[in-house]
PDB file of N, CA, C and O in Angstrom:
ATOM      1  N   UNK A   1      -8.706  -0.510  22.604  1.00  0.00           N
ATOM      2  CA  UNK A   1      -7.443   0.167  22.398  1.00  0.00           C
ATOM      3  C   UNK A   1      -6.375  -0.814  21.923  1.00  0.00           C
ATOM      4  O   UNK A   1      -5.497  -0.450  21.140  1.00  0.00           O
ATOM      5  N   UNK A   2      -6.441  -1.928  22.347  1.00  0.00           N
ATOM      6  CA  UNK A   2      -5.613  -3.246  21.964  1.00  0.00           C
ATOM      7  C   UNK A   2      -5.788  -3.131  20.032  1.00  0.00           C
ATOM      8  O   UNK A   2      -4.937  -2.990  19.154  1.00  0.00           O
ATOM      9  N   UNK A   3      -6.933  -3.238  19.993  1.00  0.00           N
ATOM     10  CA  UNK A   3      -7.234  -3.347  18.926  1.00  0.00           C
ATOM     11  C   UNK A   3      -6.463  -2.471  17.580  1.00  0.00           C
ATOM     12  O   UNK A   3      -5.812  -2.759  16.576  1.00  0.00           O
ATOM     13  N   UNK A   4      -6.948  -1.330  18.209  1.00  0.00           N
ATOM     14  CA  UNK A   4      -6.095  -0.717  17.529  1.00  0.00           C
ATOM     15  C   UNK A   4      -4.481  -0.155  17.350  1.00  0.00           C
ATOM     16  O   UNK A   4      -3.930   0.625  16.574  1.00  0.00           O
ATOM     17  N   UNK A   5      -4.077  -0.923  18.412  1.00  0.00           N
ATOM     18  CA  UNK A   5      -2.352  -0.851  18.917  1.00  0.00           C
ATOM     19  C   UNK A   5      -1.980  -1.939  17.774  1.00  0.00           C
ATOM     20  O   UNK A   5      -0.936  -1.733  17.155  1.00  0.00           O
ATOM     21  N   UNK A   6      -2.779  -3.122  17.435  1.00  0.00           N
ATOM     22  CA  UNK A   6      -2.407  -4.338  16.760  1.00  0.00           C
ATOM     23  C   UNK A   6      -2.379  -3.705  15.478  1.00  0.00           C
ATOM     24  O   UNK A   6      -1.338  -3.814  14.830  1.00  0.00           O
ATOM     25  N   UNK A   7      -3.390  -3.026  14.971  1.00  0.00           N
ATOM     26  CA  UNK A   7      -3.851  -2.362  13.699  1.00  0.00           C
ATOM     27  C   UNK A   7      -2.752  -1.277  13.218  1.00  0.00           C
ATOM     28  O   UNK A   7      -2.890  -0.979  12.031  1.00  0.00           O
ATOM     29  N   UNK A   8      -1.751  -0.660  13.845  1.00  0.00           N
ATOM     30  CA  UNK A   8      -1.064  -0.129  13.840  1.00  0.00           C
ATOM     31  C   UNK A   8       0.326  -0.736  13.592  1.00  0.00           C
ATOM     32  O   UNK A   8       1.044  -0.554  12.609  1.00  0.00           O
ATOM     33  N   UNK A   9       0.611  -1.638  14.880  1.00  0.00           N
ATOM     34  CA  UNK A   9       1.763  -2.602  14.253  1.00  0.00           C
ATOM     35  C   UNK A   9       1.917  -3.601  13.362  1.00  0.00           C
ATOM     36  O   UNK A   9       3.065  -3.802  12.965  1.00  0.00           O
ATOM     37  N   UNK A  10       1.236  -4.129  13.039  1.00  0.00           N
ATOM     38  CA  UNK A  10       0.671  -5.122  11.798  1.00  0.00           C
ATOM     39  C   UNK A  10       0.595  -4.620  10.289  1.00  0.00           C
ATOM     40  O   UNK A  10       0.806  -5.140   9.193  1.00  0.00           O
ATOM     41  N   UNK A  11       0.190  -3.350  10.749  1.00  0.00           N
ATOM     42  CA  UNK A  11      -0.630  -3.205   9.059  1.00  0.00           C
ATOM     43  C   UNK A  11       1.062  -2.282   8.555  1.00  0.00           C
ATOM     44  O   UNK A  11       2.075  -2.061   9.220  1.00  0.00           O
ATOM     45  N   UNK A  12       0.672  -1.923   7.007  1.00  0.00           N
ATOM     46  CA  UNK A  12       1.251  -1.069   5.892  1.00  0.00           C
ATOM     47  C   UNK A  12       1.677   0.338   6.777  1.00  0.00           C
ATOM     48  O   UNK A  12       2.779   0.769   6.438  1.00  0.00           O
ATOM     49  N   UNK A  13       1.089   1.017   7.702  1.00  0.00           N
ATOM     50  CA  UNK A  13       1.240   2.196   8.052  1.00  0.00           C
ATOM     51  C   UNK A  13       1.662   1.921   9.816  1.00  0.00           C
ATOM     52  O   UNK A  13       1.233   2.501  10.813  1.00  0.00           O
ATOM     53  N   UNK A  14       2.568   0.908   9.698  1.00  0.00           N
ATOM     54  CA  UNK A  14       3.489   0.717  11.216  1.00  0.00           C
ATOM     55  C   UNK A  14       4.582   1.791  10.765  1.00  0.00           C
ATOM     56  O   UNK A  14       4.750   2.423  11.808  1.00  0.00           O
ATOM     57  N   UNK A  15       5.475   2.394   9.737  1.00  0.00           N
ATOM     58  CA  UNK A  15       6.198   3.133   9.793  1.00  0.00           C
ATOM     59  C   UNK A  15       6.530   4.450   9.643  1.00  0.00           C
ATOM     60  O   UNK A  15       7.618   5.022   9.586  1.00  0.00           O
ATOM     61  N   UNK A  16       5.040   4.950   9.573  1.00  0.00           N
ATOM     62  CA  UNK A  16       4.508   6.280   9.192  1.00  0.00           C
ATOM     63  C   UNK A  16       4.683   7.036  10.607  1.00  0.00           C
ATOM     64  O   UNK A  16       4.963   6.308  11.559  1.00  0.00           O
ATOM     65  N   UNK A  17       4.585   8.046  10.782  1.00  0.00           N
ATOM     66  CA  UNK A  17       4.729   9.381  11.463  1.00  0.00           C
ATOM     67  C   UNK A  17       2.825   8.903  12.275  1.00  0.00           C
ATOM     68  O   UNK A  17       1.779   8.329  11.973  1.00  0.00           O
ATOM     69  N   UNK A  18       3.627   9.823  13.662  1.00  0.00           N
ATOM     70  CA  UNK A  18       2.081   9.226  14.193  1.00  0.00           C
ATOM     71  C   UNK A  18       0.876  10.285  13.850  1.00  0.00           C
ATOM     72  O   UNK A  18      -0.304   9.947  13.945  1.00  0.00           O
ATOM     73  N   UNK A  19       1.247  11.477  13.481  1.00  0.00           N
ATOM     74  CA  UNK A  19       0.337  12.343  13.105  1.00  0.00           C
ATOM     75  C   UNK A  19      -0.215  11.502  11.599  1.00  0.00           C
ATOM     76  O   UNK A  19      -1.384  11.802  11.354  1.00  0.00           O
ATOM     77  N   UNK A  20       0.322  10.653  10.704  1.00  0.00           N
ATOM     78  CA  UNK A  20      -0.029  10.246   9.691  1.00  0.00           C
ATOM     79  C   UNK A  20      -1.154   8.857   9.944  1.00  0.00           C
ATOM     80  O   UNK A  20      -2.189   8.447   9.417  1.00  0.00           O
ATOM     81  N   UNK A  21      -0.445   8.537  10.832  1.00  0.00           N
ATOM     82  CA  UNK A  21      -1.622   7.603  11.546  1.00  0.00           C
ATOM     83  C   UNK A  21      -2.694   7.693  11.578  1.00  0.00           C
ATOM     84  O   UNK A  21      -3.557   7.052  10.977  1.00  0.00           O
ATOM     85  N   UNK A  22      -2.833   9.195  12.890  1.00  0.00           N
ATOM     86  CA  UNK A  22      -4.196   9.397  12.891  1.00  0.00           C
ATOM     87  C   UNK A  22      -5.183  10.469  11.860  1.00  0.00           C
ATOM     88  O   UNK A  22      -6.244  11.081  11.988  1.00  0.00           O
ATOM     89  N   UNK A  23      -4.249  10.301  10.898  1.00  0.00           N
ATOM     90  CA  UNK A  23      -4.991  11.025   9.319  1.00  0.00           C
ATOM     91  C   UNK A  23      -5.625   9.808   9.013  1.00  0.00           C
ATOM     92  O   UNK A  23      -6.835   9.608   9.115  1.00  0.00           O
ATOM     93  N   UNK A  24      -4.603   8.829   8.555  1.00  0.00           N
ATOM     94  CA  UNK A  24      -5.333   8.010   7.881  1.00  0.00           C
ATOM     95  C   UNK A  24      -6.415   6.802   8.664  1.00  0.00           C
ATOM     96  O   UNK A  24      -7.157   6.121   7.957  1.00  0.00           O
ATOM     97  N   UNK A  25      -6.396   6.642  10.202  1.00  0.00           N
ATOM     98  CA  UNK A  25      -7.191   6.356  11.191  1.00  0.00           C
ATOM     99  C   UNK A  25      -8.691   7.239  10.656  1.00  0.00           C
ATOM    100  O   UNK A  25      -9.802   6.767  10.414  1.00  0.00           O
ATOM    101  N   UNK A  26      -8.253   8.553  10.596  1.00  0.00           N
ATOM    102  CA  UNK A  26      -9.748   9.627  10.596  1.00  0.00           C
ATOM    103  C   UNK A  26     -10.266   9.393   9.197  1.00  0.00           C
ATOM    104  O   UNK A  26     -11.434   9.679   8.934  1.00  0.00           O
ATOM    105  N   UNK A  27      -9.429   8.869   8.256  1.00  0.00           N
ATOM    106  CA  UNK A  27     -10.004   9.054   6.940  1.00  0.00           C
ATOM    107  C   UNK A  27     -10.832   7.848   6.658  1.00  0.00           C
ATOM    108  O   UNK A  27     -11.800   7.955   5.906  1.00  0.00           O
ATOM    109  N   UNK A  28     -10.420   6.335   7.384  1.00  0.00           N
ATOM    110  CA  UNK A  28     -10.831   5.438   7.091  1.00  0.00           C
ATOM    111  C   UNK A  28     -12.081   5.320   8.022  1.00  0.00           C
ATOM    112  O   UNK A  28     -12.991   4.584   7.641  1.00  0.00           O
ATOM    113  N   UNK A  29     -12.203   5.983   9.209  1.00  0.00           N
ATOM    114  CA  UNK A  29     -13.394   5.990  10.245  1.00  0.00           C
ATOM    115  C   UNK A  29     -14.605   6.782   9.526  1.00  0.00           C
ATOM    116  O   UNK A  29     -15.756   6.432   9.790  1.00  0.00           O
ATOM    117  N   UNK A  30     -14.368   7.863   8.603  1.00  0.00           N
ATOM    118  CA  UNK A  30     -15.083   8.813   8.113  1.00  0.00           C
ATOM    119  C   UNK A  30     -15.498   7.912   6.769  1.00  0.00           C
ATOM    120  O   UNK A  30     -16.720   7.788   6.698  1.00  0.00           O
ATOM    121  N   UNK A  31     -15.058   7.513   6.114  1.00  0.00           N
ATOM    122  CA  UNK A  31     -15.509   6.409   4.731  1.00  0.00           C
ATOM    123  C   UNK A  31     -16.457   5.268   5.423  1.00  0.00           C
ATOM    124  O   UNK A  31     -17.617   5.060   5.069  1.00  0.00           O
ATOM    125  N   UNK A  32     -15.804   4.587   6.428  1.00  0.00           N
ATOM    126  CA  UNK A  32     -17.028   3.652   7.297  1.00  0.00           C
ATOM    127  C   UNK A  32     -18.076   4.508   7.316  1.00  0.00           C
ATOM    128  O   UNK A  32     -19.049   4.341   6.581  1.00  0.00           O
ATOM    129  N   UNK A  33     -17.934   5.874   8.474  1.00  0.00           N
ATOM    130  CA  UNK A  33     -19.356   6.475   8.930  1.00  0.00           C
ATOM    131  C   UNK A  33     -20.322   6.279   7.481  1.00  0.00           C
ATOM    132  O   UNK A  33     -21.308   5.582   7.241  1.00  0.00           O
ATOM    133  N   UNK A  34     -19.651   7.097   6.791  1.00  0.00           N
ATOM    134  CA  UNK A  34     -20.280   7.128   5.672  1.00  0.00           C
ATOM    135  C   UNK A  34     -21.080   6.536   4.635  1.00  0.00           C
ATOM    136  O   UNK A  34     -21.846   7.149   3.891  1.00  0.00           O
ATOM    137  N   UNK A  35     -20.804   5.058   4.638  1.00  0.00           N
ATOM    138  CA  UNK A  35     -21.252   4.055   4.221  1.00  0.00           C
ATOM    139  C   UNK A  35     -22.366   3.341   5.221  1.00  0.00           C
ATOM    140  O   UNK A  35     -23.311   2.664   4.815  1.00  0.00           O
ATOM    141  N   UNK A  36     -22.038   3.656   6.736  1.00  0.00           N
ATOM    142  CA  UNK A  36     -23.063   3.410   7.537  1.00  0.00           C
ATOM    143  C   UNK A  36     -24.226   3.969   7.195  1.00  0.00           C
ATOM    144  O   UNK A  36     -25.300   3.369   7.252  1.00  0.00           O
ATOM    145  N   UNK A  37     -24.064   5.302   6.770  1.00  0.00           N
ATOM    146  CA  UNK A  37     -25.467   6.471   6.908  1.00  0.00           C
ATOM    147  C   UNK A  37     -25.984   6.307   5.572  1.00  0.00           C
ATOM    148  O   UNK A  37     -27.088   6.743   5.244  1.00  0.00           O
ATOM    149  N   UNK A  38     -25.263   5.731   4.849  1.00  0.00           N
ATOM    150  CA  UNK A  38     -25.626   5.591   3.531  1.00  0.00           C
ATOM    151  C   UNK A  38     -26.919   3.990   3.618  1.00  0.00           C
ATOM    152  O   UNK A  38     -28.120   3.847   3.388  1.00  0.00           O
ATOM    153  N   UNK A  39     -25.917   3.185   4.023  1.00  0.00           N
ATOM    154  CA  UNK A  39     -27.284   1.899   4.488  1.00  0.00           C
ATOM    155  C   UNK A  39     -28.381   2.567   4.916  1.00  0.00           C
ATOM    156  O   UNK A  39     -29.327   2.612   4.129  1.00  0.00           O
ATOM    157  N   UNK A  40     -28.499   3.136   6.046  1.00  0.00           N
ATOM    158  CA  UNK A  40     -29.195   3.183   6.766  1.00  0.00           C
ATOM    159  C   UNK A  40     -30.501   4.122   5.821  1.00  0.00           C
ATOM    160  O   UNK A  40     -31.711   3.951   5.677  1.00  0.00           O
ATOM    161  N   UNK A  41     -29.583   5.078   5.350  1.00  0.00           N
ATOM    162  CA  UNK A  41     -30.928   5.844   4.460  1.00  0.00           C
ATOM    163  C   UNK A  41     -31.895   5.291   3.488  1.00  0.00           C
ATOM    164  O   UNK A  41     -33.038   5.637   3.191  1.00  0.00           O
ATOM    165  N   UNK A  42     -30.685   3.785   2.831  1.00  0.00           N
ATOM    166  CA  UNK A  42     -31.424   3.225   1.791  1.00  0.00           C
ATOM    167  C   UNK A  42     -32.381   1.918   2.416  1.00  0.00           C
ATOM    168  O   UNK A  42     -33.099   1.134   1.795  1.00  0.00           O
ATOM    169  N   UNK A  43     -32.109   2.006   3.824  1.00  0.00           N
ATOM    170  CA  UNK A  43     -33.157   0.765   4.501  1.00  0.00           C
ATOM    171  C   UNK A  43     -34.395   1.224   5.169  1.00  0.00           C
ATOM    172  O   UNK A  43     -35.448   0.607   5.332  1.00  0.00           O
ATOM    173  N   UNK A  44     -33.921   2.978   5.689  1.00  0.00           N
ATOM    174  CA  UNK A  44     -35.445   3.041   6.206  1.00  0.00           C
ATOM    175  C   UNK A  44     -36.076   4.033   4.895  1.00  0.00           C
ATOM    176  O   UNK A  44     -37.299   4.167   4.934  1.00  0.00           O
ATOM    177  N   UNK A  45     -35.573   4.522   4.096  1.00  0.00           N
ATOM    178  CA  UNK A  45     -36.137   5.250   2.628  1.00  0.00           C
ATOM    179  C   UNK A  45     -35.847   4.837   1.189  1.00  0.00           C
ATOM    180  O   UNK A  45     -35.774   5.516   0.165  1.00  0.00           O
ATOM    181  N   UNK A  46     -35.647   3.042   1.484  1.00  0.00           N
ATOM    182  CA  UNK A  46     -35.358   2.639   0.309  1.00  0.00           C
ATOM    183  C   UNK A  46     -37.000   2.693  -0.652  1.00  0.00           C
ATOM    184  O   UNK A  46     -37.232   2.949  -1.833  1.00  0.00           O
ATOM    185  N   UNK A  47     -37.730   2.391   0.290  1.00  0.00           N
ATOM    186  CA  UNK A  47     -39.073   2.088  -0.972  1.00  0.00           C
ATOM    187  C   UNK A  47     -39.299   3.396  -1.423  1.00  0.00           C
ATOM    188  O   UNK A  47     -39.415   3.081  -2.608  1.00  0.00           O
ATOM    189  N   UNK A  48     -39.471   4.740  -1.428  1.00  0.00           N
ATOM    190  CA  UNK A  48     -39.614   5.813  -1.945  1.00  0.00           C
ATOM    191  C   UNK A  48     -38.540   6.025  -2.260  1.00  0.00           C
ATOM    192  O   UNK A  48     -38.629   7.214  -2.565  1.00  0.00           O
ATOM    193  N   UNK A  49     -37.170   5.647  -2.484  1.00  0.00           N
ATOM    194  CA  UNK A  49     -36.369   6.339  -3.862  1.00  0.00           C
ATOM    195  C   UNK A  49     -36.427   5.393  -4.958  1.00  0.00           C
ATOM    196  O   UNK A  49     -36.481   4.164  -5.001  1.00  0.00           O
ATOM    197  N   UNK A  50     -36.392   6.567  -6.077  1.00  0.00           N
ATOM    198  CA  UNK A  50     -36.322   6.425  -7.318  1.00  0.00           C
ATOM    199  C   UNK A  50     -35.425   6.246  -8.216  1.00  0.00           C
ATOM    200  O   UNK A  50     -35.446   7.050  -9.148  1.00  0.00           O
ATOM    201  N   UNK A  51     -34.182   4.967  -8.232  1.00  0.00           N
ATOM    202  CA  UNK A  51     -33.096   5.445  -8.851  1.00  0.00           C
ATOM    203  C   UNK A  51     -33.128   5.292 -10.340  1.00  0.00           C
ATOM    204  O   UNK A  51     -34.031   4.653 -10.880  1.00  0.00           O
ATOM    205  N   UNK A  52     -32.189   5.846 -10.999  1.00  0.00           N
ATOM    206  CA  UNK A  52     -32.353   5.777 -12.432  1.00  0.00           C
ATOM    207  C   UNK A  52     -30.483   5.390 -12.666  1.00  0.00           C
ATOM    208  O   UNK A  52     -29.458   5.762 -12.096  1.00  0.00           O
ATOM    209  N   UNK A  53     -30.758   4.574 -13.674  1.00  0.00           N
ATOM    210  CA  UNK A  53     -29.516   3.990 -14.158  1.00  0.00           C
ATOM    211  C   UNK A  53     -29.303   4.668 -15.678  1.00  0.00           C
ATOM    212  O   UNK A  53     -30.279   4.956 -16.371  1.00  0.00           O
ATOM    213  N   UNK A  54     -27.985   4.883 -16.104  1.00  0.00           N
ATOM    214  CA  UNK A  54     -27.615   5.544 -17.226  1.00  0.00           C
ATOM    215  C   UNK A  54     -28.318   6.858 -17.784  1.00  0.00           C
ATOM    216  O   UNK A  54     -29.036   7.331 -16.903  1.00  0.00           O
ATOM    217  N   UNK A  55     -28.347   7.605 -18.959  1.00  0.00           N
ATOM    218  CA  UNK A  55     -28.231   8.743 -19.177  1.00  0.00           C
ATOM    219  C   UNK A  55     -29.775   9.464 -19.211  1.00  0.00           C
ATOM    220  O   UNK A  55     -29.888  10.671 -19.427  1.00  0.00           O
TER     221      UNK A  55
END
């Protein structure tokens, strides 16, 4: 919780509205998740995909 009390006073969005906070708190937690599940798919199902580059 520290953590994120610091993350709050420190950063670009110390003067925002606290409902704006936890928008942009949820938006940046949801882009992490996202990139998590994204590793994870390409580490345990990387050898069976097939990617294709350009048209």
């Amino acid at each position: 919780m520290v953590v994120i009390h610091d993350i709050f006073r420190y950063s670009a969005i110390n003067g925002l509205s606290n409902w704006l906070k936890g928008l942009t708190l949820t938006i940046f937690t949801l882009i992490v998740g996202i990139l998590l599940v994204m590793l994870y798919v390409i580490l345990i199902h990387g050898d069976k995909l097939n990617p294709s580059f350009g048209y």
